[in-house]
C-alpha positions as CSV (number, residue, x, y, z in Angstrom):
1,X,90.7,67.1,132.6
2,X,92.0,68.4,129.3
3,X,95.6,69.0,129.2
4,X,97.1,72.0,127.5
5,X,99.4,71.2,124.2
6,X,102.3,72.9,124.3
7,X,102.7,76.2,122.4
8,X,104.0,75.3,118.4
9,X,105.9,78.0,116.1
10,X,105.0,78.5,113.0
11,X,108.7,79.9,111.4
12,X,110.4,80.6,108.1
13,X,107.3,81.0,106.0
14,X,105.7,83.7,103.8
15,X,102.3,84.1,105.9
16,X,99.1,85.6,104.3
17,X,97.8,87.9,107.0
18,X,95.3,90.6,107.2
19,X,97.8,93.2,105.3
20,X,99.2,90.7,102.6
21,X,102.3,88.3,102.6
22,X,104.9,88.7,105.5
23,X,107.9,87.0,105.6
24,X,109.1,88.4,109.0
25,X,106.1,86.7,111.1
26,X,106.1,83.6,113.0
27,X,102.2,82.0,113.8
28,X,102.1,80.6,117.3
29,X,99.5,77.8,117.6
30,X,98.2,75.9,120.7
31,X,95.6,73.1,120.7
32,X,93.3,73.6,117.6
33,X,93.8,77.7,117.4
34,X,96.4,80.7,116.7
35,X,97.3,81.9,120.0
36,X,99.4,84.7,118.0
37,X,100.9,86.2,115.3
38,X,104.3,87.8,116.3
39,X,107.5,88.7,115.3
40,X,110.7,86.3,115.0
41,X,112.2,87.7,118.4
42,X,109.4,87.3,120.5
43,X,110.0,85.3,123.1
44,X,107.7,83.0,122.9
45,X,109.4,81.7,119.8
46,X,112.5,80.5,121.6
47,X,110.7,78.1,124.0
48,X,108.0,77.0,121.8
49,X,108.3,73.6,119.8
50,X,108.8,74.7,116.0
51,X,108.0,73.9,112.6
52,X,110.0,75.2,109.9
53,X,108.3,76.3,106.6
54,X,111.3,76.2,104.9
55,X,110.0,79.5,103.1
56,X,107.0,77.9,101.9
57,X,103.7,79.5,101.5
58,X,101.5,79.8,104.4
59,X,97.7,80.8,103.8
60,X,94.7,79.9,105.8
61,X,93.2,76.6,104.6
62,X,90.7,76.3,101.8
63,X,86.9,75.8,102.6
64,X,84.6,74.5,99.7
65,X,81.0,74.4,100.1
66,X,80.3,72.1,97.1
67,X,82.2,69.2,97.2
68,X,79.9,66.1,95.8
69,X,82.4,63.5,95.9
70,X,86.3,62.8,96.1
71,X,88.8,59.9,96.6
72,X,86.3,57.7,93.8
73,X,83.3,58.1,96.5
74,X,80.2,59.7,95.4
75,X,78.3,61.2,98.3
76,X,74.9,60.4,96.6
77,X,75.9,56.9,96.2
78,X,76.5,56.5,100.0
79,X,75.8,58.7,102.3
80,X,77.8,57.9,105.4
81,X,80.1,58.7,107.3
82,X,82.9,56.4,106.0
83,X,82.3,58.2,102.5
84,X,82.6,61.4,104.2
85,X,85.9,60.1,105.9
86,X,87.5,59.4,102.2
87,X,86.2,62.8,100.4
88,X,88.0,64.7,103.2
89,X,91.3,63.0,102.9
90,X,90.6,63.5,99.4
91,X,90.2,67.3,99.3
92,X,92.5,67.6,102.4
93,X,95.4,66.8,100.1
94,X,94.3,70.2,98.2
95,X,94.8,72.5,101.3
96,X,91.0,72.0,101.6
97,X,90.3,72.3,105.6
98,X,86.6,72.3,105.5
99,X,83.9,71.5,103.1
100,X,79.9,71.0,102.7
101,X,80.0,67.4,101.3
102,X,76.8,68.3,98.6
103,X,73.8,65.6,97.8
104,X,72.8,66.1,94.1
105,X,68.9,65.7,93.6
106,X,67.6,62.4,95.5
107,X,65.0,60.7,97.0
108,X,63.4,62.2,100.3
109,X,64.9,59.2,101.7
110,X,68.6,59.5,100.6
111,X,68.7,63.5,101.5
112,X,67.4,62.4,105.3
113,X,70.4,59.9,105.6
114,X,72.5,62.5,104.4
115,X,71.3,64.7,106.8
116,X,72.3,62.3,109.3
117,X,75.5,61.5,108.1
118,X,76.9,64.9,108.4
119,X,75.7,65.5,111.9
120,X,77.3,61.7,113.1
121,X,80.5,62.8,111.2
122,X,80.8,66.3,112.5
123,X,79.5,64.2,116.1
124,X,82.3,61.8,115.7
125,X,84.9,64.3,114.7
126,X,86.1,63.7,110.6
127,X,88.3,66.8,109.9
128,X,86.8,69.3,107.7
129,X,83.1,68.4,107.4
130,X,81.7,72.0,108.0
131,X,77.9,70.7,107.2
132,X,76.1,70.2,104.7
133,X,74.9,71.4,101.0
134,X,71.6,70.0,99.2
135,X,71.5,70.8,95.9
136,X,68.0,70.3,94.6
137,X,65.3,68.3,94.5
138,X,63.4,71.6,94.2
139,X,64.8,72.8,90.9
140,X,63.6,73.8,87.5
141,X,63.6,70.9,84.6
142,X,64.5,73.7,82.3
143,X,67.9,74.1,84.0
144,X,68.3,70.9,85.1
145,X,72.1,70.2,83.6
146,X,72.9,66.7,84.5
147,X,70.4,66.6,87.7
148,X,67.8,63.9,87.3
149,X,64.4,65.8,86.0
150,X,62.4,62.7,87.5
151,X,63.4,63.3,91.1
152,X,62.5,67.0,91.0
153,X,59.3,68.3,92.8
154,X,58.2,71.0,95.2
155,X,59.1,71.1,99.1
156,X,56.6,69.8,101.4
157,X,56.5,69.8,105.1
158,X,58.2,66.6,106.3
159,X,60.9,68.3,103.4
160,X,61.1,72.0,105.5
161,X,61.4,69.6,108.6
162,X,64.0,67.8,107.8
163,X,66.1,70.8,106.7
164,X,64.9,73.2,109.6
165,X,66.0,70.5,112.5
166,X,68.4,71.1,114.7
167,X,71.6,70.1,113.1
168,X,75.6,70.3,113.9
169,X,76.8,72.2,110.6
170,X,75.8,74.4,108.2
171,X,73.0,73.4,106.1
172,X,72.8,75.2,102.9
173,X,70.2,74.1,100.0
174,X,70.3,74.9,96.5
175,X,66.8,75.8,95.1
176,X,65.1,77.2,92.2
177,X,63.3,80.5,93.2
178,X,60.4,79.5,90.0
179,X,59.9,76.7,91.9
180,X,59.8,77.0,95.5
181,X,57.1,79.7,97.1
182,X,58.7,83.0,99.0
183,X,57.0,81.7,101.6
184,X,58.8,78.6,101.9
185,X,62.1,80.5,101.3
186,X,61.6,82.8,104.1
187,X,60.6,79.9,106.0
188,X,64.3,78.1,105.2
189,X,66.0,81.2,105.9
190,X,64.4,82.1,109.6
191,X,65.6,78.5,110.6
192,X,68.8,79.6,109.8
193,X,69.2,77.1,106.5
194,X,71.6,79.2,104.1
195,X,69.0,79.1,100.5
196,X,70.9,79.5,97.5
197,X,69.5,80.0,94.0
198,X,70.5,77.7,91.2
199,X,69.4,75.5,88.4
200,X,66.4,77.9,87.2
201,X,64.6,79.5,84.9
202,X,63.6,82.4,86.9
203,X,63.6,85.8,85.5
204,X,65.2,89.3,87.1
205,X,62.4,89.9,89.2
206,X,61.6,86.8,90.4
207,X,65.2,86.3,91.7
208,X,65.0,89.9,93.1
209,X,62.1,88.8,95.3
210,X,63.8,85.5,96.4
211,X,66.5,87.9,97.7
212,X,64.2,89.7,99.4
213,X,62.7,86.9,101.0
214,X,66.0,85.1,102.5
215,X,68.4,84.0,99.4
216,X,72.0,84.7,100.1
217,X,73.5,83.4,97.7
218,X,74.2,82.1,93.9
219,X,75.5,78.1,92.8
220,X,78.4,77.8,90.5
221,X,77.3,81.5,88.9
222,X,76.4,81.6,85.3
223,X,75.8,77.9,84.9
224,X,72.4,76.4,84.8
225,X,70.9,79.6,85.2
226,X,68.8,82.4,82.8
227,X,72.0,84.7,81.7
228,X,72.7,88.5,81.8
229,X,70.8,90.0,78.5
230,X,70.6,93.2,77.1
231,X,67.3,93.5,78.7
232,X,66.6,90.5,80.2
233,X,69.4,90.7,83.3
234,X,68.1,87.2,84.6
235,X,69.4,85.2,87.8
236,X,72.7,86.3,86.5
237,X,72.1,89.9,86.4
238,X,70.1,90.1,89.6
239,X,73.0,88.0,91.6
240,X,75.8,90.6,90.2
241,X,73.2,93.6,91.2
242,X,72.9,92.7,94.8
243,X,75.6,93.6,97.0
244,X,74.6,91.3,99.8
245,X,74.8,88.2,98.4
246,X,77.5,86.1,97.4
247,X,78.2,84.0,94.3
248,X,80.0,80.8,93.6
249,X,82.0,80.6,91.3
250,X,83.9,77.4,89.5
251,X,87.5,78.1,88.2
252,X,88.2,75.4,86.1
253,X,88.3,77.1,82.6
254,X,85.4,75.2,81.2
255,X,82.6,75.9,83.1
256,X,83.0,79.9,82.8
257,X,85.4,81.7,80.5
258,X,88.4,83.3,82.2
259,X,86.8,86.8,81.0
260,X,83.7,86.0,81.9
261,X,85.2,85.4,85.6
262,X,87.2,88.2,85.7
263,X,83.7,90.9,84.7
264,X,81.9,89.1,87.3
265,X,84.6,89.0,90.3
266,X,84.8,92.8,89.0
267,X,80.8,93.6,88.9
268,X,80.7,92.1,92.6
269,X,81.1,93.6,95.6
270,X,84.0,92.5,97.1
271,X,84.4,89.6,99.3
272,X,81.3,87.9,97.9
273,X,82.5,85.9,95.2
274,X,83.1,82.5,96.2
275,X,85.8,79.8,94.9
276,X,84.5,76.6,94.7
277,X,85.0,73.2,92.8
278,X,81.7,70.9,92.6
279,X,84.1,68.4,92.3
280,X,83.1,64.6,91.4
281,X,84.2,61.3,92.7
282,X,87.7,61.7,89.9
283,X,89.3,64.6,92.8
284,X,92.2,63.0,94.7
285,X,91.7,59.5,92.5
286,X,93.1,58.1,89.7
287,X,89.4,56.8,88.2
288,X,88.4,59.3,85.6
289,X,84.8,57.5,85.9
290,X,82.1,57.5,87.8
291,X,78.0,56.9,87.8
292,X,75.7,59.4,88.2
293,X,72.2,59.0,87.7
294,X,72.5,55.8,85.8
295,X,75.5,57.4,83.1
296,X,78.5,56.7,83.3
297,X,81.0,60.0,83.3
298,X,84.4,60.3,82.4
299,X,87.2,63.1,83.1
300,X,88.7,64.2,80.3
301,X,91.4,67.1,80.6
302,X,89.5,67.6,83.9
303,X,86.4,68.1,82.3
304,X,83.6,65.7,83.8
305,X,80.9,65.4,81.0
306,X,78.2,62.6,80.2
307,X,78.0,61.2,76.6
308,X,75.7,63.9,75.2
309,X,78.1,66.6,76.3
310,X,76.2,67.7,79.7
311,X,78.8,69.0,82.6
312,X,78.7,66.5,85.4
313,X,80.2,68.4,87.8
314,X,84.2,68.9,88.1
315,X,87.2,67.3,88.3
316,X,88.4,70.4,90.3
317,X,90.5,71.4,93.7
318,X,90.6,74.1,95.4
319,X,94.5,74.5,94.9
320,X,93.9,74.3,91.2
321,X,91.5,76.7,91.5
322,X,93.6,79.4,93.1
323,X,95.9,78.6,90.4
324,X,93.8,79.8,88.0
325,X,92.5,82.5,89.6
326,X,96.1,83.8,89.2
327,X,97.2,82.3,86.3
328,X,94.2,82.3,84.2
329,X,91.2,85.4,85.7
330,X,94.8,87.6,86.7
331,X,94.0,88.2,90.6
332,X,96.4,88.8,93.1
333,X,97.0,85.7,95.1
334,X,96.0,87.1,98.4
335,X,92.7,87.9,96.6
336,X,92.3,84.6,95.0
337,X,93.4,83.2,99.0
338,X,90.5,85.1,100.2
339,X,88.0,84.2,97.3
340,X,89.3,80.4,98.7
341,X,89.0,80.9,102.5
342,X,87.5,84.2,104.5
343,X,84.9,84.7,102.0
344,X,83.8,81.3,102.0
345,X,83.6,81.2,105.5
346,X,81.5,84.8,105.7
347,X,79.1,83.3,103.4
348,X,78.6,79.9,106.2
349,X,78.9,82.5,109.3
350,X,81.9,81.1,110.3
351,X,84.3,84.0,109.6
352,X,84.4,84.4,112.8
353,X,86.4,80.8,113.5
354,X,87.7,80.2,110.4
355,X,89.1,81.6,107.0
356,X,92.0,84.2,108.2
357,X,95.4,83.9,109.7
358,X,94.4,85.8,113.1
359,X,94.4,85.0,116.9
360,X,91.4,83.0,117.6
361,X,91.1,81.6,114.6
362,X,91.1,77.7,114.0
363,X,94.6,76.8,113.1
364,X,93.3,76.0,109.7
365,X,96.7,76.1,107.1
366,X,97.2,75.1,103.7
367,X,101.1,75.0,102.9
368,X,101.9,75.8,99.2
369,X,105.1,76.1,97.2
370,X,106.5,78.6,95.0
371,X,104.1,76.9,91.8
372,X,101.2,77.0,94.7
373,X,101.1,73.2,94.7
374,X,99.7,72.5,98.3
375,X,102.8,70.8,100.5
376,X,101.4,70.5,103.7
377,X,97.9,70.6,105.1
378,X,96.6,71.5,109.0
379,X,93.1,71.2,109.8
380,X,92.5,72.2,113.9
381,X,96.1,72.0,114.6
382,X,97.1,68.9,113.1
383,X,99.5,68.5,109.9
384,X,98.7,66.0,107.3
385,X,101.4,66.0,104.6
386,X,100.7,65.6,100.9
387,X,101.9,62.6,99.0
């Protein structure tokens, strides 16, 4: 018989609700949920256990849904659940709460045990793994970046299979749209597997179809993709056309000019561009290097680049990236929370659980100072603090 936890208030903090940042609201939490915003003189307040914010910061916690490593761990390299253990802790010191830990282009046989990992994690309970995000093997070679051309091929049906089974997360798989038949697309899509388009060549039209056909959304937008022209409005143009889909987007500075961020967020209907980090094994770790695909990487000025200048990913949190969304694109920070935590979670279908500061929701926090450096994390009620 499960026992009820006693009722906790949330007091003293700025809190990023539904209408922007209040500083007269207290959240009442209970097991792993908000039971309540209210006011300070409720009186529930008075006999509930409370945590003082000290006038910190309180927004809902961060969800990534490309996160390919952490903590020095590589999820390629191992897929298990003891590497998805250490990338959460990782990104959990970033006010990240949940996550799709992401398999770059492998074998058949690595993406099956990652498969497997995430549904024994998620089984066994390891805080913030939301599902899953396979990025590739079905891409194009002609926007490969640092993905491994010699692993790439077309879906087959022990592939759909694996991807289609019944699964405990999200799955969401990154795919080229010149590569991969509608059919197979609409295929992905009915069994509920969220397609995104990336690292291809495909043209406007060919991208429109995909849409048609079950993409819903865009990886890291603009990069390793056919750009908006003049009159060519490629993968990019089609993405910032469609008004259903959403778009990630990586605010680091170096994959995507500040301006270029700040047209795009503006070009997109609201609430479908996505923050996230692609962030490599250098994230919470103080090894700037790492292995991928045989090359060793290094981090410099957290950019994550192989010896011939290719982008290997990011050295990028999801604090750091709200940051910049204020500091460098110019949004408002409730905006830039959003882009960090309700959008994200509309794009996985989980908006309805996770991503806003409102009763019901999973008491999902990430507690930030003044400078927005995350203090304090709380993934399902539980408070980790940050070293």
């Amino acid at each position: 018989m499960n026992v009820e936890q006693p009722l906790l208030a949330l007091v003293n903090g700025r809190v990023l609700t539904d209408h922007g940042l209040q500083d007269d609201v207290v959240v009442l939490v209970r097991d792993d949920r908000i039971e309540a915003l209210v006011l300070p003189g409720d009186k529930r307040v008075a006999t509930a256990e409370q945590h003082d914010l000290q006038g910190k910061l309180l927004l809902p916690g961060f969800i990534d849904v490309q996160v390919n490593g952490g903590g020095g761990l590589l999820f390629n390299d191992n897929p298990s659940v003891e590497t998805l253990r250490g990338i959460a802790a990782a990104h959990r010191k970033f006010g990240t709460t949940g996550f799709l830990p992401t398999l770059i282009t492998d074998t058949a046989e690595v993406m099956r045990a990652a498969l497997a990992a995430v549904d024994a994690a998620i089984d066994e309970g390891v805080p913030g793994v939301l599902g899953i995000h396979v990025e590739g093997p079905f891409l194009a070679p002609a926007r490969k970046g640092i993905h491994d051309v010699n692993l790439f091929r077309a879906p087959d049906a022990s592939d759909i299979a694996a991807l289609t089974a019944k699964h405990r997360g999200v799955v969401m798989m990154t795919l080229a749209p010149d590569r991969v038949p509608l059919e197979t697309i609409s295929q992905l899509a009915a069994a509920g597997v969220i397609a995104a388009a990336g690292h291809t060549a495909a043209d406007y039209d060919t991208t429109r179809a995909a849409l048609d056909a079950g993409i819903r959304g865009f990886t890291h937008l603009f990069n390793a993709m056919t750009p908006l022209g003049s009159r060519e409005p490629g993968v990019v143009g089609a993405a910032l056309d469609d008004p259903h889909s959403w778009c990630g987007l990586i605010v680091d500075g170096h994959h995507v000019n500040p301006i270029t961020l700040r047209v795009a967020i503006a070009a997109k209907a609201r609430g479908k561009s996505v923050l996230v980090t692609d962030a490599m094994p250098p994230v919470g770790s103080d090894n700037p290097m790492y292995v991928l695909n045989g090359q060793t990487i290094v981090a410099r000025d957290g950019v994550c680049q192989s010896d011939e200048g290719v982008l290997a990913g990011s050295a990028l949190d999801m604090a750091t990236g709200v940051r910049n969304l204020v500091n460098m694109v110019g949004l408002p920070l409730a905006e830039a929370s959003r882009m960090a935590s309700n959008y994200p979670a509309a794009w996985l279908g989980l908006d309805r659980v996770q991503g806003r500061l409102v009763a019901g929701q999973r008491a999902d926090f990430a507690v930030l100072d003044d400078g927005l450096v995350v203090r304090q994390t709380w993934v399902g009620g539980v408070a980790y603090d940050v070293a």
